[in-house]
PyMOL commands that place a pseudoatom at each C-alpha (Angstrom):
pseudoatom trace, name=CA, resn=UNK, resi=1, chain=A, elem=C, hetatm=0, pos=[203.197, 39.087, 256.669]
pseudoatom trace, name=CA, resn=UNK, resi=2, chain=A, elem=C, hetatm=0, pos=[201.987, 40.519, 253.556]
pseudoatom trace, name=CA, resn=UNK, resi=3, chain=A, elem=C, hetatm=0, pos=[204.457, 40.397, 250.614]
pseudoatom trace, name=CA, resn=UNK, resi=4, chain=A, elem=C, hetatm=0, pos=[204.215, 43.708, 248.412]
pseudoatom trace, name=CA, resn=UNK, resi=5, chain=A, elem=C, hetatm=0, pos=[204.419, 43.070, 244.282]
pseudoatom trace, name=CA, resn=UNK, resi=6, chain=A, elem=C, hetatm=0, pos=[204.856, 45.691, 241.756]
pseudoatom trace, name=CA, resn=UNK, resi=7, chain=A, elem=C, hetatm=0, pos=[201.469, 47.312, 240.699]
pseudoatom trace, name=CA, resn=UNK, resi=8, chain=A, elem=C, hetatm=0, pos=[203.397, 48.933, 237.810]
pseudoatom trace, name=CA, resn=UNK, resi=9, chain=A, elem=C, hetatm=0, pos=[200.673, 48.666, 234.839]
pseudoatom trace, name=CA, resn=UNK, resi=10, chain=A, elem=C, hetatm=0, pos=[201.630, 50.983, 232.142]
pseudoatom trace, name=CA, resn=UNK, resi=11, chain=A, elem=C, hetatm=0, pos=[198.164, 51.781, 231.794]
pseudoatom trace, name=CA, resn=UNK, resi=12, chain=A, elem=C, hetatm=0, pos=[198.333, 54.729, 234.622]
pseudoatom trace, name=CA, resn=UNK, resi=13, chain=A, elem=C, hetatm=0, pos=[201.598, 55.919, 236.162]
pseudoatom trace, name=CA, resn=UNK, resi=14, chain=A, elem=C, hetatm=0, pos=[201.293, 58.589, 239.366]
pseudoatom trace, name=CA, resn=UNK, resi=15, chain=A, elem=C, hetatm=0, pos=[203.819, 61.803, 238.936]
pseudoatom trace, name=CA, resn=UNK, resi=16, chain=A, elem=C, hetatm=0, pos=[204.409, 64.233, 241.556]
pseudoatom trace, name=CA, resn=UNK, resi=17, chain=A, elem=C, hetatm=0, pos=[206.317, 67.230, 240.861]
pseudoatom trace, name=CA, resn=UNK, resi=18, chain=A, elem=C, hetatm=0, pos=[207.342, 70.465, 243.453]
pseudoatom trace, name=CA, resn=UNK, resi=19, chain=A, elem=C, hetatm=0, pos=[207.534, 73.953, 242.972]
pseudoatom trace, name=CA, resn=UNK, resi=20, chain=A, elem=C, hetatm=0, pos=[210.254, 74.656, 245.562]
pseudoatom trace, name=CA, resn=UNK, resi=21, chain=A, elem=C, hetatm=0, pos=[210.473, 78.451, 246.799]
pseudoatom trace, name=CA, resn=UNK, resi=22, chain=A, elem=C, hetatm=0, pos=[213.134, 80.597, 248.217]
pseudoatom trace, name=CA, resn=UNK, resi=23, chain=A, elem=C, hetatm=0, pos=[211.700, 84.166, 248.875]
pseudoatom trace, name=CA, resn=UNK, resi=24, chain=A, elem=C, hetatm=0, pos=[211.145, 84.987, 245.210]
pseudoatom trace, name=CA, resn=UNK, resi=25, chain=A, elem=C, hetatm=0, pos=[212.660, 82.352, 243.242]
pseudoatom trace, name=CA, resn=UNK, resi=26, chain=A, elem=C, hetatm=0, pos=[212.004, 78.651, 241.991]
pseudoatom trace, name=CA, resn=UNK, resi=27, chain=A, elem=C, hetatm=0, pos=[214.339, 76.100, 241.277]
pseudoatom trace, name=CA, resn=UNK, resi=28, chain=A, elem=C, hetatm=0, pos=[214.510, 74.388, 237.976]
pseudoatom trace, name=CA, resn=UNK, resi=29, chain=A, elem=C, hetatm=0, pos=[216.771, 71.343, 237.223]
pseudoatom trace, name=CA, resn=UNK, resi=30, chain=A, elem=C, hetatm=0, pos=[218.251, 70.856, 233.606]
pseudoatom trace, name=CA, resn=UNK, resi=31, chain=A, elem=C, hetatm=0, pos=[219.516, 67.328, 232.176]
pseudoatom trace, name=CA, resn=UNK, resi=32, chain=A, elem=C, hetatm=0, pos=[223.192, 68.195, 230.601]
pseudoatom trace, name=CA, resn=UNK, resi=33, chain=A, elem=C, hetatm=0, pos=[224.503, 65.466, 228.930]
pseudoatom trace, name=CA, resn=UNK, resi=34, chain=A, elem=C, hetatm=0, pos=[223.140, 61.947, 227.494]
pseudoatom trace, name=CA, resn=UNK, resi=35, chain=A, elem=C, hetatm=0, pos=[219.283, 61.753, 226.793]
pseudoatom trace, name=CA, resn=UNK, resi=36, chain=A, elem=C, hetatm=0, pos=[217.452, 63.666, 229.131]
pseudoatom trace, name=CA, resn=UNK, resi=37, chain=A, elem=C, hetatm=0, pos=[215.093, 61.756, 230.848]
pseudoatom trace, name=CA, resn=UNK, resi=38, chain=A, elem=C, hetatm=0, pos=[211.291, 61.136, 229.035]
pseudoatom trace, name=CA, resn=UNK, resi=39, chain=A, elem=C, hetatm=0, pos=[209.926, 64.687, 228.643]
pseudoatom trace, name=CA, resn=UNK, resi=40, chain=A, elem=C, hetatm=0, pos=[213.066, 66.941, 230.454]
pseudoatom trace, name=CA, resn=UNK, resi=41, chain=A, elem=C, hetatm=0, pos=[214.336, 68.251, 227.438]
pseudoatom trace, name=CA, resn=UNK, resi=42, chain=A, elem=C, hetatm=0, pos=[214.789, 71.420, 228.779]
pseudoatom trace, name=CA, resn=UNK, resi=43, chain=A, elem=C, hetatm=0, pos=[214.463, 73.632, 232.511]
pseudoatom trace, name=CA, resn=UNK, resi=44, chain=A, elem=C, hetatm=0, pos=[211.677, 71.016, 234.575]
pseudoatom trace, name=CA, resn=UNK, resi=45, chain=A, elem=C, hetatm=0, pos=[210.989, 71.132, 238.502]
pseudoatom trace, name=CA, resn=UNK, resi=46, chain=A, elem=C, hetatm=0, pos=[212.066, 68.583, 240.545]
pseudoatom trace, name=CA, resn=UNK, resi=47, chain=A, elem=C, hetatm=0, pos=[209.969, 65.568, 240.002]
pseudoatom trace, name=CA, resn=UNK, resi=48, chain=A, elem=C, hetatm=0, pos=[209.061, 62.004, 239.762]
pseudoatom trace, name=CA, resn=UNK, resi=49, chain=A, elem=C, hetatm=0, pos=[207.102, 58.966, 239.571]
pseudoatom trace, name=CA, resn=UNK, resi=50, chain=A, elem=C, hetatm=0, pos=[205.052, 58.115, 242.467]
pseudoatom trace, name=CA, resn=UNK, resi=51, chain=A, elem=C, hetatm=0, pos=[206.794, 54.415, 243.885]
pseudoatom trace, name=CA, resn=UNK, resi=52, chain=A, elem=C, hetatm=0, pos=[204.689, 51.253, 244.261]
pseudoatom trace, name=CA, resn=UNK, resi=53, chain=A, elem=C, hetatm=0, pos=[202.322, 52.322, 247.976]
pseudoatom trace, name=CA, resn=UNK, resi=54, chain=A, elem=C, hetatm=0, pos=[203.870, 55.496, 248.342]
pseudoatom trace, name=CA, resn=UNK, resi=55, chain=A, elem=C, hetatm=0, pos=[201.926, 58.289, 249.442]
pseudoatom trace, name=CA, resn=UNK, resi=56, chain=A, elem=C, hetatm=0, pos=[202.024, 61.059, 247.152]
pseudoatom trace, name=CA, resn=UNK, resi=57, chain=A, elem=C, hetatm=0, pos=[203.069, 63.563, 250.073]
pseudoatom trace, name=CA, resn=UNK, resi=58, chain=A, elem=C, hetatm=0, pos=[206.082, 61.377, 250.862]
pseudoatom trace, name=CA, resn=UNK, resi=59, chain=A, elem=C, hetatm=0, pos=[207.225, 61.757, 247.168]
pseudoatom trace, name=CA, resn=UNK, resi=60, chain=A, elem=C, hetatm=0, pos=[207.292, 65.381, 247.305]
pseudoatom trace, name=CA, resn=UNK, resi=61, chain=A, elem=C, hetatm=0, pos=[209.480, 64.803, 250.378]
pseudoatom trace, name=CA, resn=UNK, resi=62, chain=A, elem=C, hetatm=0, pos=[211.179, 61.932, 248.871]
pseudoatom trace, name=CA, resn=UNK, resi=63, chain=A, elem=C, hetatm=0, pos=[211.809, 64.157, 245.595]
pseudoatom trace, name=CA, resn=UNK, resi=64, chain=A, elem=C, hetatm=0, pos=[213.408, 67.601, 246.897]
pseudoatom trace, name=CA, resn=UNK, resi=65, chain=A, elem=C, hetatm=0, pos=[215.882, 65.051, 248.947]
pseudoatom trace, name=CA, resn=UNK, resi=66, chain=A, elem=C, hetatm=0, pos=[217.002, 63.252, 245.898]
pseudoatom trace, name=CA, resn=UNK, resi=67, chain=A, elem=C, hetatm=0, pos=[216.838, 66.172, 243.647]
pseudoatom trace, name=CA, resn=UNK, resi=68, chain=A, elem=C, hetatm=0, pos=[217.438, 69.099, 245.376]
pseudoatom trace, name=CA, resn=UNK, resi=69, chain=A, elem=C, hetatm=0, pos=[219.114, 67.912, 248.383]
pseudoatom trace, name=CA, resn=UNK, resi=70, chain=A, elem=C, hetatm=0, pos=[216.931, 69.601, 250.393]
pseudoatom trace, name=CA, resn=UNK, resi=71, chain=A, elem=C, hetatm=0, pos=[214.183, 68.742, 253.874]
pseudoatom trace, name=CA, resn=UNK, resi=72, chain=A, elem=C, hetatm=0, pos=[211.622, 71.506, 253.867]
pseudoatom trace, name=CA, resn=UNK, resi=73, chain=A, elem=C, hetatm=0, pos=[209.336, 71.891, 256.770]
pseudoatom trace, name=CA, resn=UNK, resi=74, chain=A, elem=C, hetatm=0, pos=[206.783, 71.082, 255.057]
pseudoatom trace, name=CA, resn=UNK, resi=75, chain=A, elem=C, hetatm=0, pos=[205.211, 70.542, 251.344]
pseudoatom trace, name=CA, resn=UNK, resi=76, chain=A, elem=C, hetatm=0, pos=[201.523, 71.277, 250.652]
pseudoatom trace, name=CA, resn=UNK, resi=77, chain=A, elem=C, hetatm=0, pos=[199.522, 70.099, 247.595]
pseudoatom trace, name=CA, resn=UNK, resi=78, chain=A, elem=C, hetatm=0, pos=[198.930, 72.782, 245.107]
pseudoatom trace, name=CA, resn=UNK, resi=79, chain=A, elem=C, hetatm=0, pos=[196.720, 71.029, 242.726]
pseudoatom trace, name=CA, resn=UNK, resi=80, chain=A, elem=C, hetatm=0, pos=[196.171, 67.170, 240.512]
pseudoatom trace, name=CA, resn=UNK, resi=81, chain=A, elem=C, hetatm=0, pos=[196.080, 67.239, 236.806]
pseudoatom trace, name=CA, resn=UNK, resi=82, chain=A, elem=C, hetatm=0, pos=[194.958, 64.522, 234.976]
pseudoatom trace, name=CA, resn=UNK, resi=83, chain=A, elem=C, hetatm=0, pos=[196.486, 63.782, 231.045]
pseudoatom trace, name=CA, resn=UNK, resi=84, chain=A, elem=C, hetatm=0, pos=[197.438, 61.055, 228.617]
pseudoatom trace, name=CA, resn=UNK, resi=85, chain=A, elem=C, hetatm=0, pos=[200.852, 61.135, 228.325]
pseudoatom trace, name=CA, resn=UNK, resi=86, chain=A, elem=C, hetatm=0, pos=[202.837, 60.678, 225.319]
pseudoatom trace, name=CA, resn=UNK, resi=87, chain=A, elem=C, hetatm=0, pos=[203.111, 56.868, 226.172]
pseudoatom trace, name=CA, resn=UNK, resi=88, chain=A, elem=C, hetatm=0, pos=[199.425, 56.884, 226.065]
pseudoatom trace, name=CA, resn=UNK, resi=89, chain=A, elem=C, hetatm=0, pos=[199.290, 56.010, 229.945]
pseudoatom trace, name=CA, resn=UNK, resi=90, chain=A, elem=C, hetatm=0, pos=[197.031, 57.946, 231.919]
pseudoatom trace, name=CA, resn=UNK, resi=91, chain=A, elem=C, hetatm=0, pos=[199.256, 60.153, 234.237]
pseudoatom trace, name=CA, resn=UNK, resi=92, chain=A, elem=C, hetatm=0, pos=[197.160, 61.568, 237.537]
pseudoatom trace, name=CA, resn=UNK, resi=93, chain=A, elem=C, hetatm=0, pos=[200.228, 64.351, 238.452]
pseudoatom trace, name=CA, resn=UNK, resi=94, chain=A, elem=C, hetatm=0, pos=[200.274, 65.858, 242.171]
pseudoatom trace, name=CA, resn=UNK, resi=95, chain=A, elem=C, hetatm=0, pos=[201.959, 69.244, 241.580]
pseudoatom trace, name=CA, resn=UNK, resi=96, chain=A, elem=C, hetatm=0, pos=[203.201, 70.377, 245.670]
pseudoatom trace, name=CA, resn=UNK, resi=97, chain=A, elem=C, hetatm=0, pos=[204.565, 73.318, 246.392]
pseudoatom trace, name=CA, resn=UNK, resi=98, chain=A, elem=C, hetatm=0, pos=[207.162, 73.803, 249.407]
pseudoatom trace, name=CA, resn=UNK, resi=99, chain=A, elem=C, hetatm=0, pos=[209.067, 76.509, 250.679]
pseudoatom trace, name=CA, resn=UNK, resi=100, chain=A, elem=C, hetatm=0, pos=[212.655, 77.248, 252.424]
pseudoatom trace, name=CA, resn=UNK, resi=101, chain=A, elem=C, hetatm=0, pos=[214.426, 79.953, 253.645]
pseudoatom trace, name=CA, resn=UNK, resi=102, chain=A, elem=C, hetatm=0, pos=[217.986, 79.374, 253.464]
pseudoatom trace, name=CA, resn=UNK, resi=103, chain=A, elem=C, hetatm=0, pos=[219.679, 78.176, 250.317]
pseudoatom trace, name=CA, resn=UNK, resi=104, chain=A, elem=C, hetatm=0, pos=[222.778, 76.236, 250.210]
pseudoatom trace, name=CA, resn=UNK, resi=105, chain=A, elem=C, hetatm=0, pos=[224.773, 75.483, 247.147]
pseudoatom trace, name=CA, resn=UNK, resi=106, chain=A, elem=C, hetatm=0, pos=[223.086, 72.322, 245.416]
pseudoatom trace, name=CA, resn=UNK, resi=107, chain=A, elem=C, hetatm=0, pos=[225.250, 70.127, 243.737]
pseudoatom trace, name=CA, resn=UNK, resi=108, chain=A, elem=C, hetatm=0, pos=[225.096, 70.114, 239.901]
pseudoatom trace, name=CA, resn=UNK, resi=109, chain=A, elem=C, hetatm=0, pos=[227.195, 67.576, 238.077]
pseudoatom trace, name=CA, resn=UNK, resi=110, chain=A, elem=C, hetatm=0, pos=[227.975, 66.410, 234.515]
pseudoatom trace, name=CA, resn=UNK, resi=111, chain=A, elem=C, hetatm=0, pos=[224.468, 65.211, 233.942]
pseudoatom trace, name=CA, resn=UNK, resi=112, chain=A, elem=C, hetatm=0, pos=[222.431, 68.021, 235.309]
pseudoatom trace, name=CA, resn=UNK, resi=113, chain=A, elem=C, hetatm=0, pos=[222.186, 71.641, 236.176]
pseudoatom trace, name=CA, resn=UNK, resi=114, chain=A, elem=C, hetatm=0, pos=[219.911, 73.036, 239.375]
pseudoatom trace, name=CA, resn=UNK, resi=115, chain=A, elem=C, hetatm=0, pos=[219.287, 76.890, 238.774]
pseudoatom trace, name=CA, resn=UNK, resi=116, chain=A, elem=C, hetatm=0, pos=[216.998, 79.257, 241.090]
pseudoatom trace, name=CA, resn=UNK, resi=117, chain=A, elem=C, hetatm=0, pos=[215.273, 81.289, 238.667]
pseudoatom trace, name=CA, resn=UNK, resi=118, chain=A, elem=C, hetatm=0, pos=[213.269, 84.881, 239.766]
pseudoatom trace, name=CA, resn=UNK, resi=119, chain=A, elem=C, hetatm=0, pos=[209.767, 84.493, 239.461]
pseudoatom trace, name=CA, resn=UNK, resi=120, chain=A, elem=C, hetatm=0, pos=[210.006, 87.447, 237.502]
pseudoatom trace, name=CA, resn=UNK, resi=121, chain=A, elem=C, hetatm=0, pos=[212.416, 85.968, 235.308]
pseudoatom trace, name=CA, resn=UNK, resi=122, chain=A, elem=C, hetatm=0, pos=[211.758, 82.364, 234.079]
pseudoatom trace, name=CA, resn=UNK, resi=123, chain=A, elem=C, hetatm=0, pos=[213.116, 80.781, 231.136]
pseudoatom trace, name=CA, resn=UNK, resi=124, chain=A, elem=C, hetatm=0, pos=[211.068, 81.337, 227.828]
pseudoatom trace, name=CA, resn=UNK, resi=125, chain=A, elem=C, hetatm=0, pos=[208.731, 78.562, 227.014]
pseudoatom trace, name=CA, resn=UNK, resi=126, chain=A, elem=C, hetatm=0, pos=[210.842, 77.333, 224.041]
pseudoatom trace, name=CA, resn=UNK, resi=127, chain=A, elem=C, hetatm=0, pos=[213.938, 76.546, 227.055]
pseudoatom trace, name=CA, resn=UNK, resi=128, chain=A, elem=C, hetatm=0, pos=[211.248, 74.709, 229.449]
pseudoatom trace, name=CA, resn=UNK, resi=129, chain=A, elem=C, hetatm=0, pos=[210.278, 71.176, 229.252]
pseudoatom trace, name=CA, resn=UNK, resi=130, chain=A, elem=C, hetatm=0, pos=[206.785, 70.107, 227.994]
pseudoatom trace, name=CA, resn=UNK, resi=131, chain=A, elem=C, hetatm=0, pos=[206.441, 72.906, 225.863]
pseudoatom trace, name=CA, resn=UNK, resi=132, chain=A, elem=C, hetatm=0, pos=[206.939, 75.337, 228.985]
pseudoatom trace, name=CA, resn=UNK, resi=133, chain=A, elem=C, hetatm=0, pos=[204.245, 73.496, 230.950]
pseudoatom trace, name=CA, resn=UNK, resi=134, chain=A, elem=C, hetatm=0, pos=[206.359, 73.563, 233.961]
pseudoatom trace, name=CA, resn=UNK, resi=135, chain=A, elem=C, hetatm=0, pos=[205.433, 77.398, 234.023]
pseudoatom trace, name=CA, resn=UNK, resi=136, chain=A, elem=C, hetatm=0, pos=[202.010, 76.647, 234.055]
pseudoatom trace, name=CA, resn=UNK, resi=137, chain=A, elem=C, hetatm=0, pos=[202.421, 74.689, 237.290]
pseudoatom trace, name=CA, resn=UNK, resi=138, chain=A, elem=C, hetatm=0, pos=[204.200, 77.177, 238.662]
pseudoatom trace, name=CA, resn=UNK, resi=139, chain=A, elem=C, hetatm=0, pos=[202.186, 79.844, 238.095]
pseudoatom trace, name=CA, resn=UNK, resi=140, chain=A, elem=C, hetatm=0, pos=[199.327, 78.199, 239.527]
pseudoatom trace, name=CA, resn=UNK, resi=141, chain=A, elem=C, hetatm=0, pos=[201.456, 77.653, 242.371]
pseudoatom trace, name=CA, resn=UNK, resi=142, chain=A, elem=C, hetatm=0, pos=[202.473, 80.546, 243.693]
pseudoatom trace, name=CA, resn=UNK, resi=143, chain=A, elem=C, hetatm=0, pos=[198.896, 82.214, 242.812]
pseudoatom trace, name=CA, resn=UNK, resi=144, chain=A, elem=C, hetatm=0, pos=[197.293, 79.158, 245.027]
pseudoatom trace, name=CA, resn=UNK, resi=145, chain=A, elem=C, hetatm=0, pos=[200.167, 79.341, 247.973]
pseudoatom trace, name=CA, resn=UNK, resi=146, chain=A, elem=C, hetatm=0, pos=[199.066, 80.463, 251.137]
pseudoatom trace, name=CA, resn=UNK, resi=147, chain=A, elem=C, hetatm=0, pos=[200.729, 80.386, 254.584]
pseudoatom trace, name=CA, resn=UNK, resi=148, chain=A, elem=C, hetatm=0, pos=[200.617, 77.021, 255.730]
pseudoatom trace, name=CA, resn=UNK, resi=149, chain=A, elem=C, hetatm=0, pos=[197.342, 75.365, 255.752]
pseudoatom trace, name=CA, resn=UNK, resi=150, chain=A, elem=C, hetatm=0, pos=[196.549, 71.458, 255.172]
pseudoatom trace, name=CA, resn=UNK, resi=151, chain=A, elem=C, hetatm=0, pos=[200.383, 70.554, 255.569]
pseudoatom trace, name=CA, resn=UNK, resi=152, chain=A, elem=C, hetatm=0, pos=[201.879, 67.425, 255.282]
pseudoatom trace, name=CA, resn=UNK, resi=153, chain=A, elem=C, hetatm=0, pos=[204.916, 66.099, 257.240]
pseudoatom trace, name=CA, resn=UNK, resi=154, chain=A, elem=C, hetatm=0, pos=[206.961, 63.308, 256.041]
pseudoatom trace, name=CA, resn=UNK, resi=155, chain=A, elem=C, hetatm=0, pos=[205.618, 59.950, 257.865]
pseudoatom trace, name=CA, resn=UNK, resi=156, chain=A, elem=C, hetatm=0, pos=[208.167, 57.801, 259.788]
pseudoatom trace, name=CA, resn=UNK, resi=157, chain=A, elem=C, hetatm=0, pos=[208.091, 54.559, 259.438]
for i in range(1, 157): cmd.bond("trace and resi %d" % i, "trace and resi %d" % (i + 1))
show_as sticks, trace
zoom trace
């Protein structure tokens, strides 16, 4: 049996982020109290690091059931950027984008605040994360979305 170790480097660190759709909206999570965590001061999608062997694809998944307490049918890769973060690690980010078509409440708390937002209607850059470069991502997005081609379903293991 093959024992798995960390591959945790600091030298490059995997992100994947989703632009979650309902009809005409996007949700955007806000930390609330405390230190928000490294560069989420401010509205950011649902995101994450990549963990040790997991697949991209099953992050997105992964993410939007931690974050947004949601399954969709399916994500689909929107596009990779590649930056030095502020850290100076390399960051290779996998920006999905998912949709679903009913909308529960999701739970905020005391620490954070989950707000649909019309696409129409985002925050200003100054209220965004990044310097607003969530928008970005979502605005490349939704103008790369199309029906449902190349998806990815969660594997089961």
């Amino acid at each position: 049996m093959t024992t798995l170790t960390s591959t945790y480097c600091g030298v490059h660190q995997l992100v994947a982020d989703v632009t979650l759709l309902n009809e005409n909206r996007v949700l955007m999570i806000r930390t609330n109290n405390g230190s928000p965590p490294e560069d989420h001061d401010g509205w950011y999608l649902p995101d994450d690091y990549v963990g040790d062997l997991e697949h991209p694809d099953d992050a997105a998944h992964r993410i939007l059931e931690e974050q947004a307490d949601t399954s969709p049918e399916y994500v689909k890769l929107s596009h990779i950027d590649s930056y030095v973060a502020d850290d100076g690690a390399w960051n290779l980010a996998f920006h999905y984008i998912a949709h679903v078509s009913i909308v529960g409440d999701i739970d905020s708390d005391d620490t954070q605040e989950t707000r649909w937002f019309d696409l129409g209607a985002l925050p200003e850059s100054s209220e965004v994360a990044n310097s607003g470069q969530p928008l970005s991502v979502v605005a490349r997005a939704v103008n790369s979305a199309t029906d449902k081609p190349d998806i990815h379903r969660p594997s089961t293991q």
